[in-house]
C-alpha positions in Angstrom: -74.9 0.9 14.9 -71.6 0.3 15.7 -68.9 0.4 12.8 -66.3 -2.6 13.6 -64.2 -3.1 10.5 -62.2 -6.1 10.0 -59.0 -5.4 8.4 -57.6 -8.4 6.5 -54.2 -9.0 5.8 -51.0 -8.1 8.0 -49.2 -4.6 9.3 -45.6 -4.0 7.8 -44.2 -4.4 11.2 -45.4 -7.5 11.6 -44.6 -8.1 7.6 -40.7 -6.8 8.6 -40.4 -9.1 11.7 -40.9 -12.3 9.9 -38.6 -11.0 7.4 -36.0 -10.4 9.8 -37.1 -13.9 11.4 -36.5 -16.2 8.4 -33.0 -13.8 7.5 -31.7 -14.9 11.2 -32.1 -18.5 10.4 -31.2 -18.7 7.1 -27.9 -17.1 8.3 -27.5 -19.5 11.4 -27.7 -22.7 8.3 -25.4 -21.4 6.0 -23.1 -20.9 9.3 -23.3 -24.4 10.2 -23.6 -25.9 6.9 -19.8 -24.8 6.1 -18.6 -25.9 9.2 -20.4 -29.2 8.6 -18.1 -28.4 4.7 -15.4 -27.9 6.8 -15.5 -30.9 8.8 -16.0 -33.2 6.1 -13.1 -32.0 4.2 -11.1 -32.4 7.1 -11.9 -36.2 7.4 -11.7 -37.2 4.0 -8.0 -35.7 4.2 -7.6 -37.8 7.6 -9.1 -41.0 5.9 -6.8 -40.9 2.8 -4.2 -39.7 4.6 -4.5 -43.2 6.6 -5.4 -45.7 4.0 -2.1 -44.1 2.2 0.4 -45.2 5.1 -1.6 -48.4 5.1 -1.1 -48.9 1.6 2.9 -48.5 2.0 3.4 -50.0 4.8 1.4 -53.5 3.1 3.7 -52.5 0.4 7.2 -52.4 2.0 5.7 -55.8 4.4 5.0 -57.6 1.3 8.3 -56.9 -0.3 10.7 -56.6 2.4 12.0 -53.2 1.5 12.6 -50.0 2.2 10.1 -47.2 0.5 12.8 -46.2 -1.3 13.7 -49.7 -2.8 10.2 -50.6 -3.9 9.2 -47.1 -5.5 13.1 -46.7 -7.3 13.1 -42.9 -6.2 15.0 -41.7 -3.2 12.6 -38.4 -3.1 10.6 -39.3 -0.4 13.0 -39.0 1.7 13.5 -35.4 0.4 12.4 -31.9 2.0 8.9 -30.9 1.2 9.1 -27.8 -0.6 
């Protein structure tokens, strides 16, 4: 008679492999997920950036003026501080 025992279950290696596995990915998506953050950011900034200078440039089209005529305030031609 021959003994053959089946072990069920896994070996810590292959238990710490898998661990390191799934720690390797989850680092690689929280990599890319802020730089997809990142990104974003960046083009809302762009996008109201642009609909801004559309906005005054209908503005001083409309009226005939200079920025500074229609908004009263000769700061935006000032430094930015």
């Amino acid at each position: 008679m021959s003994s053959s025992k089946h072990h069920i279950g896994f070996t810590i290696i292959e238990l710490l492999i898998v661990i390191v596995v799934i720690a390797v990915l989850a680092t690689i998506s929280v990599v890319a997920y802020s730089g997809i953050q990142d990104r974003a950011r960046y083009s809302k900034v762009h996008s109201d950036i642009a609909l801004l200078v559309k906005a005054v440039t209908m503005a001083r089209e409309n009226e005939s003026k200079t920025l500074a005529q229609i908004s009263g305030s000769a700061g935006t031609a000032a430094e930015c501080a």
